[in-house]
mmCIF file of the N, C-alpha and C atoms, coordinates in Angstrom:
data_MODEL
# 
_entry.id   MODEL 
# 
loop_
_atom_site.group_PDB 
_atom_site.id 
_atom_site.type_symbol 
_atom_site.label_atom_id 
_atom_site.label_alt_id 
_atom_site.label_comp_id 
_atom_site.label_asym_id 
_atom_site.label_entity_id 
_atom_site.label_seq_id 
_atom_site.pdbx_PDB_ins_code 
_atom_site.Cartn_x 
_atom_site.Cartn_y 
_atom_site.Cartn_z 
_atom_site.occupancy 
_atom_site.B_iso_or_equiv 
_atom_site.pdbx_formal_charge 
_atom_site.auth_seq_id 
_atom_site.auth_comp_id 
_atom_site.auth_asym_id 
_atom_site.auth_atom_id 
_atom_site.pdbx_PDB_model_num 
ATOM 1   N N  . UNK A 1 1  ? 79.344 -55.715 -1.281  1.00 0.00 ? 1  UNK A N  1 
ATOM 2   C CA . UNK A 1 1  ? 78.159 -54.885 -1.216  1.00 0.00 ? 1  UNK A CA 1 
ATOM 3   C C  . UNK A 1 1  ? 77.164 -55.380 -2.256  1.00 0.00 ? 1  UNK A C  1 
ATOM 4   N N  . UNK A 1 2  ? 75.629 -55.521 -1.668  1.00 0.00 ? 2  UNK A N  1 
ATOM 5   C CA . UNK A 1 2  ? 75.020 -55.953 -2.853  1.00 0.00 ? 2  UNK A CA 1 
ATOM 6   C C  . UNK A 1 2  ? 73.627 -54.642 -3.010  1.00 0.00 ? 2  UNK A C  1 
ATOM 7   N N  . UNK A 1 3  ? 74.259 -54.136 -4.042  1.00 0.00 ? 3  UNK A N  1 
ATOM 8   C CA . UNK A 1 3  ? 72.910 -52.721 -4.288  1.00 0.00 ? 3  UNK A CA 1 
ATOM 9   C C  . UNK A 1 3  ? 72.553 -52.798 -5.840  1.00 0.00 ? 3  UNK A C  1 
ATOM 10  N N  . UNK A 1 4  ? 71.504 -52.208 -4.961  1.00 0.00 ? 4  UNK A N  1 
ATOM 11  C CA . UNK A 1 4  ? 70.770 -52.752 -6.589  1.00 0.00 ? 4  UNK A CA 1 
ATOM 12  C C  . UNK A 1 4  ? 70.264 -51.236 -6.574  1.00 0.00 ? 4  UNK A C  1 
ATOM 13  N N  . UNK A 1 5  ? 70.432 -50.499 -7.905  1.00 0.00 ? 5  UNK A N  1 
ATOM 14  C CA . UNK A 1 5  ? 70.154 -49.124 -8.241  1.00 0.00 ? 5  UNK A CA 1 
ATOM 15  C C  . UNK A 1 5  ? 69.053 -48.422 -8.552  1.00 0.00 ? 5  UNK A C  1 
ATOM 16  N N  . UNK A 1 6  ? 67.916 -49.504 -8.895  1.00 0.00 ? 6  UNK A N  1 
ATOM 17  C CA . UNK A 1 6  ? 66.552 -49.451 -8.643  1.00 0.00 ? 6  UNK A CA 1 
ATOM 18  C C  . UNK A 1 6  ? 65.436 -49.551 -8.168  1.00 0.00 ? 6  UNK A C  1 
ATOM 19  N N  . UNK A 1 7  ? 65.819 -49.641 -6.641  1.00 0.00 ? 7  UNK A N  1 
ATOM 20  C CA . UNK A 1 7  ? 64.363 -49.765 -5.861  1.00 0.00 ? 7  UNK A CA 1 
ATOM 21  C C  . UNK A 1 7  ? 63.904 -48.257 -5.600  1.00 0.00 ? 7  UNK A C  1 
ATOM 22  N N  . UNK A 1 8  ? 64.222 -47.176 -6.144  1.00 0.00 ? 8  UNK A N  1 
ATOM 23  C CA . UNK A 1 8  ? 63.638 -46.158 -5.553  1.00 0.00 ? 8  UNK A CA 1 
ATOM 24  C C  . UNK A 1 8  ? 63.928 -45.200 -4.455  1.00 0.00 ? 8  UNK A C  1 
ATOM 25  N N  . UNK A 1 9  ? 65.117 -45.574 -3.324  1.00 0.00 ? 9  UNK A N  1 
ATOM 26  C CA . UNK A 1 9  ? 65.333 -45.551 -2.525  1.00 0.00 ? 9  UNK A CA 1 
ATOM 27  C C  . UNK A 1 9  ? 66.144 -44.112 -3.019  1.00 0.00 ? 9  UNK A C  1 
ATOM 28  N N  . UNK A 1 10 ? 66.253 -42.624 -2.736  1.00 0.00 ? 10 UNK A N  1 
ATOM 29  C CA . UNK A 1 10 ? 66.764 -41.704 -3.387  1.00 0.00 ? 10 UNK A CA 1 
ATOM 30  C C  . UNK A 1 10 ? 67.611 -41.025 -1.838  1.00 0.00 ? 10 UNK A C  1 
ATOM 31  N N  . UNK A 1 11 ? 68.780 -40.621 -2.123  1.00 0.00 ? 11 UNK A N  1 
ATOM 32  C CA . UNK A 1 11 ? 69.761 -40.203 -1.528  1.00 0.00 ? 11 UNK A CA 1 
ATOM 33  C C  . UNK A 1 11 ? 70.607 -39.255 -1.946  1.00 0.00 ? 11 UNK A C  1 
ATOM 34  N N  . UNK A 1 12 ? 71.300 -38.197 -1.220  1.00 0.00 ? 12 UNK A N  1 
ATOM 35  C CA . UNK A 1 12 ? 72.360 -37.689 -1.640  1.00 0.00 ? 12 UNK A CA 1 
ATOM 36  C C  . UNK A 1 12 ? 74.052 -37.458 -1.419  1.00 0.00 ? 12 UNK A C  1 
ATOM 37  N N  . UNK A 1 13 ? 73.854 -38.201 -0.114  1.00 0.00 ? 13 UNK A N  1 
ATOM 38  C CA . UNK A 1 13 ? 75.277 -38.455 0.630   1.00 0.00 ? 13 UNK A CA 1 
ATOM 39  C C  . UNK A 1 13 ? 74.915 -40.158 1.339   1.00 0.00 ? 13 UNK A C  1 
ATOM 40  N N  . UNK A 1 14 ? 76.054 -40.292 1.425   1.00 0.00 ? 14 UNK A N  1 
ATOM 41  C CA . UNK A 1 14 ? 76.293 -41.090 2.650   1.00 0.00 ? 14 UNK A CA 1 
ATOM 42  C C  . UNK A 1 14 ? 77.494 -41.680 3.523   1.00 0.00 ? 14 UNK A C  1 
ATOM 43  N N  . UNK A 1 15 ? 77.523 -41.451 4.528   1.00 0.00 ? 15 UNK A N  1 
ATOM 44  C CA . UNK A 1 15 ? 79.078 -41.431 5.302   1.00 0.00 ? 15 UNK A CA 1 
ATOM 45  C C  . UNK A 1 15 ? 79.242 -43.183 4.985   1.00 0.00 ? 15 UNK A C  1 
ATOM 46  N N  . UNK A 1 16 ? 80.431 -43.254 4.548   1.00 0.00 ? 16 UNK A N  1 
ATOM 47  C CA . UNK A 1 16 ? 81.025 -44.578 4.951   1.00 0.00 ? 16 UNK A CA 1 
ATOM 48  C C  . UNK A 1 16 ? 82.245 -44.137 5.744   1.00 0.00 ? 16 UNK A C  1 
ATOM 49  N N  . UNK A 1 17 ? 82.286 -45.351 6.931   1.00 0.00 ? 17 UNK A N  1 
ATOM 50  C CA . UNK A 1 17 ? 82.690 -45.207 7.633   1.00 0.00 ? 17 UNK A CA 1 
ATOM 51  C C  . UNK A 1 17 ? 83.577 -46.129 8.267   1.00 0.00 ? 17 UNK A C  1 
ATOM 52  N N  . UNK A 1 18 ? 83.505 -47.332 7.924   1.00 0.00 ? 18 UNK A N  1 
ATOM 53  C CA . UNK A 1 18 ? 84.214 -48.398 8.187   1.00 0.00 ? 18 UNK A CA 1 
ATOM 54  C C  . UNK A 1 18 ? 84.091 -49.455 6.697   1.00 0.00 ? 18 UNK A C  1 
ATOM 55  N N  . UNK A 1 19 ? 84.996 -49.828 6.501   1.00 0.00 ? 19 UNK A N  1 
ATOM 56  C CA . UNK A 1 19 ? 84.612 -51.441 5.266   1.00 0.00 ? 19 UNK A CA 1 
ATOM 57  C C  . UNK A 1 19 ? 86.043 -51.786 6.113   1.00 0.00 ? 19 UNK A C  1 
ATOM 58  N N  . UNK A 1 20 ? 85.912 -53.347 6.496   1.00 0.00 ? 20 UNK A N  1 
ATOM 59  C CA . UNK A 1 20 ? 87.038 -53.604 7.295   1.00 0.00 ? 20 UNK A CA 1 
ATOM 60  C C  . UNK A 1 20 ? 87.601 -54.804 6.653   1.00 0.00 ? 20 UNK A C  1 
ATOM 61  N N  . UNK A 1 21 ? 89.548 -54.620 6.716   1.00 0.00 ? 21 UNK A N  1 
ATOM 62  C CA . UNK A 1 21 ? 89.890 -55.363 5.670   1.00 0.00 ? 21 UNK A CA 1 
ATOM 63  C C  . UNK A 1 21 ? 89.791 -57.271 5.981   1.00 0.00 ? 21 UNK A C  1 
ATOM 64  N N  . UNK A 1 22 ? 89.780 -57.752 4.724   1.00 0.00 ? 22 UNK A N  1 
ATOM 65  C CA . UNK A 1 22 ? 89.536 -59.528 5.113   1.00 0.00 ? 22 UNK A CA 1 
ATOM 66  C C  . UNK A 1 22 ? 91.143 -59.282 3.700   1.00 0.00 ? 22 UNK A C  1 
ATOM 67  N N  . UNK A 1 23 ? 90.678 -60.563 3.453   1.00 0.00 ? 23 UNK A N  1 
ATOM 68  C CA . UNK A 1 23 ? 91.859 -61.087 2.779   1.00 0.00 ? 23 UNK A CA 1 
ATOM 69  C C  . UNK A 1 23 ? 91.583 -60.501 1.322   1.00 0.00 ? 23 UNK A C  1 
ATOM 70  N N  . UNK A 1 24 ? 92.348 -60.370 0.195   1.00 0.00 ? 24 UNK A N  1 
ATOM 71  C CA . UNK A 1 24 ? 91.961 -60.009 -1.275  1.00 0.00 ? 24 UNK A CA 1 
ATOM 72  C C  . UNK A 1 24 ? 91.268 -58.733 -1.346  1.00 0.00 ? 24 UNK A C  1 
ATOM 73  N N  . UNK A 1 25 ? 91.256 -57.781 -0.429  1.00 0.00 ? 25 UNK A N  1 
ATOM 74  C CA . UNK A 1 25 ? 90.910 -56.263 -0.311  1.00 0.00 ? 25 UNK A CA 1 
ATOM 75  C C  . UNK A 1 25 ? 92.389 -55.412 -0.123  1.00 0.00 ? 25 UNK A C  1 
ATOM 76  N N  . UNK A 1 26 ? 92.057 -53.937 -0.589  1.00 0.00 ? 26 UNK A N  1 
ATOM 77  C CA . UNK A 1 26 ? 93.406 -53.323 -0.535  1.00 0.00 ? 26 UNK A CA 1 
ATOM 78  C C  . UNK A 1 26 ? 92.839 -52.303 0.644   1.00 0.00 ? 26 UNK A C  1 
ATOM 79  N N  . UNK A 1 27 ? 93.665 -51.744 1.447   1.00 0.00 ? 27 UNK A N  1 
ATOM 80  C CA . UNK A 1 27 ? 93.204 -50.490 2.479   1.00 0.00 ? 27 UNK A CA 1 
ATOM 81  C C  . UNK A 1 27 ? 93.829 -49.103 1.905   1.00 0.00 ? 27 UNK A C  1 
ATOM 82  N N  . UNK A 1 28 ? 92.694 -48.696 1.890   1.00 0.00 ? 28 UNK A N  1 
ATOM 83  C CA . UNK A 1 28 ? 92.874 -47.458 1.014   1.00 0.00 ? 28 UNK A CA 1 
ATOM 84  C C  . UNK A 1 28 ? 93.110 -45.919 1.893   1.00 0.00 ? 28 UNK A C  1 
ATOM 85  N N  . UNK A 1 29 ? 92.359 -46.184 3.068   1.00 0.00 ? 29 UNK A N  1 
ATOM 86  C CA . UNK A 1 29 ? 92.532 -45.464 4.485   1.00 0.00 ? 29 UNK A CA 1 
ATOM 87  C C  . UNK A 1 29 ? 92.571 -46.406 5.711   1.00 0.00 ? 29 UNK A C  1 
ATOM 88  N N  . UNK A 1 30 ? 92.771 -45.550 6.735   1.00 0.00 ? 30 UNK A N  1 
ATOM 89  C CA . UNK A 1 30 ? 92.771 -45.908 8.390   1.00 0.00 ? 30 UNK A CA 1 
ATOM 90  C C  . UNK A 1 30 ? 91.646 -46.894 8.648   1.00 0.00 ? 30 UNK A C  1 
ATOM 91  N N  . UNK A 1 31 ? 90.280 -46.620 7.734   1.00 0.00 ? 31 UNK A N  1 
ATOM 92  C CA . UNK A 1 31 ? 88.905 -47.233 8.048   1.00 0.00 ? 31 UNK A CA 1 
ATOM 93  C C  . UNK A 1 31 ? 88.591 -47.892 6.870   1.00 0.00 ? 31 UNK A C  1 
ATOM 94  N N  . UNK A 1 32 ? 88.827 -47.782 5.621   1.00 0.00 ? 32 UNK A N  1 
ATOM 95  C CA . UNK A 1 32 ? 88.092 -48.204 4.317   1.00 0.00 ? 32 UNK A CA 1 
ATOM 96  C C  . UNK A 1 32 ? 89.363 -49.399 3.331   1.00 0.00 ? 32 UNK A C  1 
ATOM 97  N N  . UNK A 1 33 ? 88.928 -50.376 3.040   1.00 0.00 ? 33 UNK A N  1 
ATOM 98  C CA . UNK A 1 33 ? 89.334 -51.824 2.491   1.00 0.00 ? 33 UNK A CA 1 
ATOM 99  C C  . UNK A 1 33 ? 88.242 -52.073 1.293   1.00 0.00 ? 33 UNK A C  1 
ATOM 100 N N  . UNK A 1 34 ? 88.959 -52.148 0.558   1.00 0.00 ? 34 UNK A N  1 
ATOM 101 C CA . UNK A 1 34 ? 87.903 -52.352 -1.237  1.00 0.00 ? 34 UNK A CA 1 
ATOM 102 C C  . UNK A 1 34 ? 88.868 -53.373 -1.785  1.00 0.00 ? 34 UNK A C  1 
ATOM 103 N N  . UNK A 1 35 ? 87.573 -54.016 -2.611  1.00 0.00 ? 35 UNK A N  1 
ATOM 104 C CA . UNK A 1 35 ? 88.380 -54.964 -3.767  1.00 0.00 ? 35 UNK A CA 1 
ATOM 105 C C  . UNK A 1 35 ? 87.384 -54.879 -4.501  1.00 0.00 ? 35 UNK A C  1 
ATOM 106 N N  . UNK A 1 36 ? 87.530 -55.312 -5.939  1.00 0.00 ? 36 UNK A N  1 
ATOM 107 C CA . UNK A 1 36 ? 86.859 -54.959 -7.327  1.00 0.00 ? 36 UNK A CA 1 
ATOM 108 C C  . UNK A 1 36 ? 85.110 -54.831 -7.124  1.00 0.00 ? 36 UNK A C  1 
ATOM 109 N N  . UNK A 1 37 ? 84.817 -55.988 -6.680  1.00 0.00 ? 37 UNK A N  1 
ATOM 110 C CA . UNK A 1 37 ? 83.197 -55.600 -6.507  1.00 0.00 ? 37 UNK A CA 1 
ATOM 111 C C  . UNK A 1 37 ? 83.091 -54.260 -5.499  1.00 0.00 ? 37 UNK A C  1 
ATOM 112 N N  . UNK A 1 38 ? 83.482 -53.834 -4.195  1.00 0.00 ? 38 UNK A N  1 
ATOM 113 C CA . UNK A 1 38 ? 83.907 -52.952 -3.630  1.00 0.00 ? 38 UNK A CA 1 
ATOM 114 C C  . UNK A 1 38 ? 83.631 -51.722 -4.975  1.00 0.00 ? 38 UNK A C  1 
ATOM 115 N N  . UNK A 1 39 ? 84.864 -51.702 -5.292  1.00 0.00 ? 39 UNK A N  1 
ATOM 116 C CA . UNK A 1 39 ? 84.864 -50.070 -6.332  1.00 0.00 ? 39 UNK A CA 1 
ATOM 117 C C  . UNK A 1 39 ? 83.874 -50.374 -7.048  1.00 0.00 ? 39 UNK A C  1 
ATOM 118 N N  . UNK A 1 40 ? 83.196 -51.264 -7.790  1.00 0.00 ? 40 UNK A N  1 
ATOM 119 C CA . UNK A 1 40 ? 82.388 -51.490 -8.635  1.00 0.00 ? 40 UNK A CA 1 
ATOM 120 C C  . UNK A 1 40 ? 81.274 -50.628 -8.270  1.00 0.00 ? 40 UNK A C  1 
ATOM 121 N N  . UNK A 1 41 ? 81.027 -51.228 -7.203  1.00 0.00 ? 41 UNK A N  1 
ATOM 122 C CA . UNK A 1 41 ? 79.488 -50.889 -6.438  1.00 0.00 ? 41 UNK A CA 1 
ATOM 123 C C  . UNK A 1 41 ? 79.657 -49.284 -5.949  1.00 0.00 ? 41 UNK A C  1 
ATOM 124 N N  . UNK A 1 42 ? 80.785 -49.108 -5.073  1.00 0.00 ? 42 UNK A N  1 
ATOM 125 C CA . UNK A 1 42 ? 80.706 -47.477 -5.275  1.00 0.00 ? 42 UNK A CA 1 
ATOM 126 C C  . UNK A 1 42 ? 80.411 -46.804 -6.327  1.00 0.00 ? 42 UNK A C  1 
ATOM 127 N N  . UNK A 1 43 ? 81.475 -46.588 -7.181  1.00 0.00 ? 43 UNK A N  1 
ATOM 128 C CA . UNK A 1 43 ? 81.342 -46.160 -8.452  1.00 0.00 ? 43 UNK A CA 1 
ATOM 129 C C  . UNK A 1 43 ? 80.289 -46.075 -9.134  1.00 0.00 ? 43 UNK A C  1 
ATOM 130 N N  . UNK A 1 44 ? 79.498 -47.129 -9.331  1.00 0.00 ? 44 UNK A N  1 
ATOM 131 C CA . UNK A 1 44 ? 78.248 -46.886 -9.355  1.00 0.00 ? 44 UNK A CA 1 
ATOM 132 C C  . UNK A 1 44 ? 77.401 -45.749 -8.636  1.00 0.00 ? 44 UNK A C  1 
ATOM 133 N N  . UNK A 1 45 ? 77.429 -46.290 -7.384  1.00 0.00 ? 45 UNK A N  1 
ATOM 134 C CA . UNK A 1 45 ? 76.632 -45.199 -6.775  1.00 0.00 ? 45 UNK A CA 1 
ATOM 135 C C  . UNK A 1 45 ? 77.207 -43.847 -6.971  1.00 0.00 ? 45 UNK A C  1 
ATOM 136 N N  . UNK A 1 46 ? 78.561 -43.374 -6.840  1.00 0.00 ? 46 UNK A N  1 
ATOM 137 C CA . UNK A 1 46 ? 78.859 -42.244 -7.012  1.00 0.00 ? 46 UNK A CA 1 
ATOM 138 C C  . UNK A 1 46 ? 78.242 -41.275 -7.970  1.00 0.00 ? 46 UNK A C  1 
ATOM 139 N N  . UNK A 1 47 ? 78.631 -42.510 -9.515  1.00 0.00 ? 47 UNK A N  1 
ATOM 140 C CA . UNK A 1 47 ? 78.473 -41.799 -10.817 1.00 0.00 ? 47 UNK A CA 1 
ATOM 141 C C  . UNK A 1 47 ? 76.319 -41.474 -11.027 1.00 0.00 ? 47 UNK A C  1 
ATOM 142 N N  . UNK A 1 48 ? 75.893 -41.965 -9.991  1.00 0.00 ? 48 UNK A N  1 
ATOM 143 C CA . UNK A 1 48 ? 74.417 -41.731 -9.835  1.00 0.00 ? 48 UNK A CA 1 
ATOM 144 C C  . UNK A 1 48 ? 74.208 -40.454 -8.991  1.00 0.00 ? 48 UNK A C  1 
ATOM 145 N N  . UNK A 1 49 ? 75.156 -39.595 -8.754  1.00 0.00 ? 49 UNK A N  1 
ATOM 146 C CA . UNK A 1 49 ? 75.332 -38.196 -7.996  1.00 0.00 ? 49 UNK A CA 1 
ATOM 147 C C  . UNK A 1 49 ? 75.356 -38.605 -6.501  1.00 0.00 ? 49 UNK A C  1 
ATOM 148 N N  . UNK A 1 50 ? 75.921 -39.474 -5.910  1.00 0.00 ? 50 UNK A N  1 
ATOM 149 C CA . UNK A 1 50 ? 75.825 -39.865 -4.692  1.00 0.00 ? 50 UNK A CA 1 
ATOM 150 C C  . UNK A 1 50 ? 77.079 -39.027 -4.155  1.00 0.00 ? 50 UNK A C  1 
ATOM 151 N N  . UNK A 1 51 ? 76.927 -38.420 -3.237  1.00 0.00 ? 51 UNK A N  1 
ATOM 152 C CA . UNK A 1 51 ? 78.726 -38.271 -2.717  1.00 0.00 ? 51 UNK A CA 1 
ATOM 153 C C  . UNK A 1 51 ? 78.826 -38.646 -1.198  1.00 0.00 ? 51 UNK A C  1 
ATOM 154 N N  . UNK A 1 52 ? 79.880 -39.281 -1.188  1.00 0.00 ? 52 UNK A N  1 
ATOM 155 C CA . UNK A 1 52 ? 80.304 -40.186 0.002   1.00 0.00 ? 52 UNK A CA 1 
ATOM 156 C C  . UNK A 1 52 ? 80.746 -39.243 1.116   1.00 0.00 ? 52 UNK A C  1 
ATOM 157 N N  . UNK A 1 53 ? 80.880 -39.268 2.337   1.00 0.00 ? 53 UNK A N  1 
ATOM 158 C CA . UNK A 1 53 ? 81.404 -38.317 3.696   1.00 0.00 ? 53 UNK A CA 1 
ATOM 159 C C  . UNK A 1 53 ? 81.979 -39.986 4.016   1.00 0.00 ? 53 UNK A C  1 
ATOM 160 N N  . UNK A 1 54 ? 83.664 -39.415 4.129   1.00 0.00 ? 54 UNK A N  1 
ATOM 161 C CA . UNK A 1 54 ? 84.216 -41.000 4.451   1.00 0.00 ? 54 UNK A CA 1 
ATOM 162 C C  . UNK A 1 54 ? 85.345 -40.830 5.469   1.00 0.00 ? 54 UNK A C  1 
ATOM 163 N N  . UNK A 1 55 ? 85.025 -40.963 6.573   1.00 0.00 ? 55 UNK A N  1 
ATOM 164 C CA . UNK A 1 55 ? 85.945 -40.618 7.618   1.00 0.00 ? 55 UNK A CA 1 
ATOM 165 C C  . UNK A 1 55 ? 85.010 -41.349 9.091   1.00 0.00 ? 55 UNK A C  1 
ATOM 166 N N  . UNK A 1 56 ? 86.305 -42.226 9.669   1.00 0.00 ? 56 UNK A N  1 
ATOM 167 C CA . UNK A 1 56 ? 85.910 -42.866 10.854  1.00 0.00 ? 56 UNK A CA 1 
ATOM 168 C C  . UNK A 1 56 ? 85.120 -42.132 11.845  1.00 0.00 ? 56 UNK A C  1 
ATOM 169 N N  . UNK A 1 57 ? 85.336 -41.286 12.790  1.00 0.00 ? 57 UNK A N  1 
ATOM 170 C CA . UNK A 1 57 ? 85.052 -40.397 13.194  1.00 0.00 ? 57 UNK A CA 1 
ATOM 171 C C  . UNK A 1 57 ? 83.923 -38.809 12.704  1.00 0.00 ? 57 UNK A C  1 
ATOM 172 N N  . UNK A 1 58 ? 83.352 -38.093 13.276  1.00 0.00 ? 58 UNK A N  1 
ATOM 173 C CA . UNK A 1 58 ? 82.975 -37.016 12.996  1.00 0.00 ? 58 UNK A CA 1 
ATOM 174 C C  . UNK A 1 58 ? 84.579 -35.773 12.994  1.00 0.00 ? 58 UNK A C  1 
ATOM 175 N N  . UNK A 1 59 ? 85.122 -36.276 14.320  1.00 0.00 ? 59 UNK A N  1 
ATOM 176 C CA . UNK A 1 59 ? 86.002 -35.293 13.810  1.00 0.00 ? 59 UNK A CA 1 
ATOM 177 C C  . UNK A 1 59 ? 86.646 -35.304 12.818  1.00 0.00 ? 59 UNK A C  1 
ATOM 178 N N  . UNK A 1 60 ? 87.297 -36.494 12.350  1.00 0.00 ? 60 UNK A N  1 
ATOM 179 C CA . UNK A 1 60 ? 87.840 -37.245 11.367  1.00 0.00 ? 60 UNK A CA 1 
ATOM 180 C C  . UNK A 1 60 ? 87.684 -36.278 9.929   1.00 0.00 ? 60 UNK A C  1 
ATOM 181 N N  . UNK A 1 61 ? 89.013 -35.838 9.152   1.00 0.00 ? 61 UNK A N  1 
ATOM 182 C CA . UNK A 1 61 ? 88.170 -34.601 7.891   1.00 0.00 ? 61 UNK A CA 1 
ATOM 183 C C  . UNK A 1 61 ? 87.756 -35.662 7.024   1.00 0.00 ? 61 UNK A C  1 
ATOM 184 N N  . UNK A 1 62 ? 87.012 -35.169 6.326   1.00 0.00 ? 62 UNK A N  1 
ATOM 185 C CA . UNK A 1 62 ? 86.145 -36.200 5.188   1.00 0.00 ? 62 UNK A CA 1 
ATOM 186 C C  . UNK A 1 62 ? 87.615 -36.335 4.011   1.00 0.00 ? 62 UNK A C  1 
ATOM 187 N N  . UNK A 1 63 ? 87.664 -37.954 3.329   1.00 0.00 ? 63 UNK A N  1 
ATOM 188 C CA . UNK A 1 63 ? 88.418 -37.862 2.368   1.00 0.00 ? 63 UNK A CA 1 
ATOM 189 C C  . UNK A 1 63 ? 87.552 -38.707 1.341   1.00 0.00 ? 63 UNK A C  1 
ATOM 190 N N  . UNK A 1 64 ? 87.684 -37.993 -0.005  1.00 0.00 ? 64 UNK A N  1 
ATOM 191 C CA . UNK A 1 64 ? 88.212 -38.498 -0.941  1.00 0.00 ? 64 UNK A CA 1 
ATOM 192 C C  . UNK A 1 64 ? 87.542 -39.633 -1.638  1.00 0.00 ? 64 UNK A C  1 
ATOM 193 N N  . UNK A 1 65 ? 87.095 -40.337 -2.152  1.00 0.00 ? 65 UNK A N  1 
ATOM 194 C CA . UNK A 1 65 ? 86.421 -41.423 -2.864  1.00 0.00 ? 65 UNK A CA 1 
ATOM 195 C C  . UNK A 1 65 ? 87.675 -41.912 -4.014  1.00 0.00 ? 65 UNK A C  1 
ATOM 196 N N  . UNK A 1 66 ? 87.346 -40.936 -4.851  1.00 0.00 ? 66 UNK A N  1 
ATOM 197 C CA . UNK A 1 66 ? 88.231 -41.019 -5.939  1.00 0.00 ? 66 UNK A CA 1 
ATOM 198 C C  . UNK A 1 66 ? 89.968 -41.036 -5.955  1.00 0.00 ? 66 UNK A C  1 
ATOM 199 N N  . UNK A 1 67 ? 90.121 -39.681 -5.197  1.00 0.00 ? 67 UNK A N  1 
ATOM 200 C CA . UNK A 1 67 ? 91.634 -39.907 -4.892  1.00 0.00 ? 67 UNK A CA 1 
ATOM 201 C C  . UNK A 1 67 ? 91.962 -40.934 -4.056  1.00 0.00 ? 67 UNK A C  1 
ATOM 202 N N  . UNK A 1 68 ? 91.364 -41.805 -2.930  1.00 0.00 ? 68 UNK A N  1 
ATOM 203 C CA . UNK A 1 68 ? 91.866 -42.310 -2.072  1.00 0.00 ? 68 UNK A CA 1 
ATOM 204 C C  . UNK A 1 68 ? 92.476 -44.246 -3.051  1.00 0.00 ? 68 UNK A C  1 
ATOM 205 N N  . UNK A 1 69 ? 91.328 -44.212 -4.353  1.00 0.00 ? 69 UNK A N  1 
ATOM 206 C CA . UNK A 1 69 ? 91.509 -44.844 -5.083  1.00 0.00 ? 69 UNK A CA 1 
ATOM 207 C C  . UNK A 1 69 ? 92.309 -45.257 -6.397  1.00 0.00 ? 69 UNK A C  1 
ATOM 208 N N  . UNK A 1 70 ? 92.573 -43.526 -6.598  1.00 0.00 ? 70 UNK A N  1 
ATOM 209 C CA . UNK A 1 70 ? 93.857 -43.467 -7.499  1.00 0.00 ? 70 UNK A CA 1 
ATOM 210 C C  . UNK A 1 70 ? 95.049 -43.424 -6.925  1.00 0.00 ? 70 UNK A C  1 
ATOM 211 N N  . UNK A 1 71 ? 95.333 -43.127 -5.496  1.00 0.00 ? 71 UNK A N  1 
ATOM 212 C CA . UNK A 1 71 ? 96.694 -43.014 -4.919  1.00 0.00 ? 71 UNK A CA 1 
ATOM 213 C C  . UNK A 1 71 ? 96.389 -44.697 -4.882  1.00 0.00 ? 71 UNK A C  1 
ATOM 214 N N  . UNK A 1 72 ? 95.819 -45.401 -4.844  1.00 0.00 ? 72 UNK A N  1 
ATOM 215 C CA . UNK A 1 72 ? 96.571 -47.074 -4.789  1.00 0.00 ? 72 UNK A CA 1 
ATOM 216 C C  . UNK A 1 72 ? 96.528 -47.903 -5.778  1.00 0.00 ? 72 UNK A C  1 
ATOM 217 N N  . UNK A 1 73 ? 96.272 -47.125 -7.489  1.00 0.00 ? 73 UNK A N  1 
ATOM 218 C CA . UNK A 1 73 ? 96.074 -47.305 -9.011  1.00 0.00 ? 73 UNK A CA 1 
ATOM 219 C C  . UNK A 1 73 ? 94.769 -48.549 -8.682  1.00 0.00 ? 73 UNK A C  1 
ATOM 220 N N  . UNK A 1 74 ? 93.852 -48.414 -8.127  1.00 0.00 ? 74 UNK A N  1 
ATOM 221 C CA . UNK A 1 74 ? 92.575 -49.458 -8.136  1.00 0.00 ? 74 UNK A CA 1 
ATOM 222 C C  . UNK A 1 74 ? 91.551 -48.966 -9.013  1.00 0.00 ? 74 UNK A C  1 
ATOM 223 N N  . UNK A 1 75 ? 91.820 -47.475 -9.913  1.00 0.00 ? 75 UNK A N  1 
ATOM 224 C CA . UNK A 1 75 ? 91.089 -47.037 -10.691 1.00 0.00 ? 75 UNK A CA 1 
ATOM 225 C C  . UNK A 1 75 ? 92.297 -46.155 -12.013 1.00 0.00 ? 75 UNK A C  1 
# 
């Protein structure tokens, strides 16, 4: 992911919904694959009051950012 935290661009959620795994990423859910730049760049955004809706589906219940990252010690 390449974000840059200052163009202005102001938000308060945003669904992720897929990051799909390649090689040197861990799968953290059914839909979501992170590796260090990965959490980096969330984290960031999070700790800027962002909160994530992270589930494949609408029906899908929303999980987790943080826990989905401490159940696999990547934080």
């Amino acid at each position: 992911m390449d974000w840059k935290p200052d163009t202005g661009v102001q938000f308060d959620a945003v669904n992720l919904g897929s990051m799909a795994h390649t090689e040197g990423k861990t799968m953290v859910s059914r839909a979501i694959s992170v590796d260090q730049d990965d959490i980096q760049t969330l984290k960031g955004i999070q700790d800027r009051g962002v909160k994530f809706d992270m589930r494949k589906a609408l029906d899908d219940s929303p999980e987790n950012l943080e826990h989905l990252l401490k159940k696999d010690n990547l934080i």
